[in-house]
N, C-alpha and C positions, 0 to 999 in steps of 0.2 A: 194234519202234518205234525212229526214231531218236532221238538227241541231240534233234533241234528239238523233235519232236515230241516228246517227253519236258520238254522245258523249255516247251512249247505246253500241256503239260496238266498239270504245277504250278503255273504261273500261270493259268492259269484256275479248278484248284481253290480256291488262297488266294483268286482275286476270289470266288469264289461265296461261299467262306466268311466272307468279310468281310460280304458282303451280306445274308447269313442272321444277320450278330450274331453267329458264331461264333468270330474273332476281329477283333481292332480294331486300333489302330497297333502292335501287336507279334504274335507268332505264327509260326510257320512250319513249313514243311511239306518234306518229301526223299522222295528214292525211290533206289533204287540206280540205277549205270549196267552195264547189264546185262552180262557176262563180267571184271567189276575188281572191284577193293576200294575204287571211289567213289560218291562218292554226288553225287546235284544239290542243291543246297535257294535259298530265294531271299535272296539279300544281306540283310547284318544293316541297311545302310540306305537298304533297301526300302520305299517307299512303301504299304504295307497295300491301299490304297483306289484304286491304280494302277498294279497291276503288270501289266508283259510279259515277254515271255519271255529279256530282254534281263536283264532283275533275278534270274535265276535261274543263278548261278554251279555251278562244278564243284569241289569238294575233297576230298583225301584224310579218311580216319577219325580221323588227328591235327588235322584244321581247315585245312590247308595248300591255299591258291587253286592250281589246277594252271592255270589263265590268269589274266595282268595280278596288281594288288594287293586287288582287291575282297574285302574280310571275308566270313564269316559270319555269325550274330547269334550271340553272344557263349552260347547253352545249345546248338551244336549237338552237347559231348559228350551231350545226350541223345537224337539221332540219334545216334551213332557207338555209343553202347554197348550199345542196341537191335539193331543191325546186328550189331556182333560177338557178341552171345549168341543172335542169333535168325535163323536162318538163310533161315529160312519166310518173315521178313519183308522186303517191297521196299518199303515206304511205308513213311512215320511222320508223323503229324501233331498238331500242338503248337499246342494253340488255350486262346481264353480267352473261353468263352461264360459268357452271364452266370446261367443257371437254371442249371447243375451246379454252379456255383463256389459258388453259392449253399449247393448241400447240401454242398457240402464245407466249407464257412465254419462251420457248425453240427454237422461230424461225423454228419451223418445222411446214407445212402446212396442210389444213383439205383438203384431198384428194379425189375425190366418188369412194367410196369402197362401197356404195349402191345405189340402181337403183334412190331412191328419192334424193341420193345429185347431179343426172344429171339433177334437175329442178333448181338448186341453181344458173349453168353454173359454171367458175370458179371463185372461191373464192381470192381475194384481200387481202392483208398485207398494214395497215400501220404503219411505221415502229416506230414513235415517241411513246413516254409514256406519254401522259399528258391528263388532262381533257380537254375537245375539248368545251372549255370558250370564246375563241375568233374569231372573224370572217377570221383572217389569218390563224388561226390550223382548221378553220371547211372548208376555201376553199382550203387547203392542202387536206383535206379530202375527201372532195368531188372532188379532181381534181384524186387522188388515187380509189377512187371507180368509175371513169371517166363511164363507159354504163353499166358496170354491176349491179349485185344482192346482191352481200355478200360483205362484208371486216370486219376481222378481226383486231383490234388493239391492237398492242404486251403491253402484260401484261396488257389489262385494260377490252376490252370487243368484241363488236359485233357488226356491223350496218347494218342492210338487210332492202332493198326498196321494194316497190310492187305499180302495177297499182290501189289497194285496199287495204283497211286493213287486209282483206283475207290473198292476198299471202305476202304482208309483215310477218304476224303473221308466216302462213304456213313456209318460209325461214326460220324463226329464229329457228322453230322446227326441222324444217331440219338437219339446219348445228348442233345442239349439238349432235342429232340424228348421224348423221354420226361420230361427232367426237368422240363420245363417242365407235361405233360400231369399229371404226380404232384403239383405243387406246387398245381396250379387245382384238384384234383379232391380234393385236401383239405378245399376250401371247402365241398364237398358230402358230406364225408366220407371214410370210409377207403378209399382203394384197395385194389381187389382185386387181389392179385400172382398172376403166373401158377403155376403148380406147377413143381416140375422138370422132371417129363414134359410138360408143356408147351412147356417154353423148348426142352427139345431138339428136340421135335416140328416147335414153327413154326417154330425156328431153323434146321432142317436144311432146311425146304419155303421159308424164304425167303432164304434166303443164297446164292441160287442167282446164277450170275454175270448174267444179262441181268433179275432184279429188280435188283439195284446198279444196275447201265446205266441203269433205267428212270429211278431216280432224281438219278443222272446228269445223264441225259437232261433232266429237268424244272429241275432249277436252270441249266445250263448254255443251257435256249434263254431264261428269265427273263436271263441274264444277257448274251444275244446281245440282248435286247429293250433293254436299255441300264436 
């Protein structure tokens, strides 16, 4: 894939995610540039609710624009320190949906209480409240989110990785998806969580790459619908 095309499909990710209430005027999302030690993410004053691909700068893992002056938003040591502990990973997305934050605000956990939150595996806590601005709070961060997919961060937001921009975006839909389905289903009572053997079961049968696509697929033509 190229540069465009790689700056074509983080800005489309962020629009979907905005759209879904996954995040709002802050947020952001990277991917590596594939054979370097860069990464793309979109300008720190990027419009949320109106990005192109034009809003999606290139910098070094110290934050350094490799074109023009344009910033990044001011937590992308929480990409960079992702990236250098986690080699697996080419996404990161840093969102601020509002049913996880929720259970993070209360210290109580996003659970799978549906078949798609056993692609997420388990979901991480960490436990500090701050913007994740410096490179000791982003490798606290990333030493918390140590091999997994999710972590949530109390009261503030979300960070889900992926081998692509795909299942990064897909996680991030995920987990509000579930938390939001645990939070209603309280009303009726206690949700049923799935067992271990379960999570790894459906996890393994759906984390498959063209279910990602599918899903993809469905917010990406909602968001061609305008």
């Amino acid at each position: 894939m190229s540069h465009e095309d790689l700056r074509r499909q983080l800005a489309d990710a962020l629009s979907m995610m905005e759209r879904a209430e996954v995040i709002d005027f802050n947020g952001h999302m990277s991917c590596r540039i594939p054979g370097t030690e860069h990464i793309l993410i979109n300008s720190g004053k990027s419009v949320r609710s109106s990005l192109a691909p034009e809003d999606i700068i290139a910098i070094d893992l110290d934050g350094k624009p490799l074109e023009g002056d344009v910033v990044p938003p001011m937590e992308f040591p929480l990409h960079s320190a992702i990236y250098r502990r986690r080699p697996d990973v080419n996404a990161v997305a840093h969102t601020h949906p509002l049913w996880s934050t929720l259970f993070s605000s209360v210290g109580q956990p996003v659970l799978p209480v549906t078949m798609q939150a056993a692609v997420m595996g388990p979901v991480q806590a960490f436990a500090k409240t701050a913007s994740i601005n410096r490179r000791d709070l982003a490798e606290e961060l990333a030493q918390a989110l140590g091999p997994h997919r999710v972590i949530v961060l109390r009261s503030h937001g979300a960070v889900t990785v992926g081998a692509d921009v795909v299942e990064a975006f897909v996680l991030a839909i995920y987990l509000e998806e579930t938390a939001r389905r645990q939070y209603l289903a309280r009303s009726l009572g206690e949700p049923r969580i799935l067992t271990a053997e379960e999570v790894e079961t459906i996890g393994t049968n759906l984390r498959r790459p063209h279910l990602l696509q599918k899903v993809w697929d469905y917010h990406h033509a909602r968001l061609r619908r305008g």
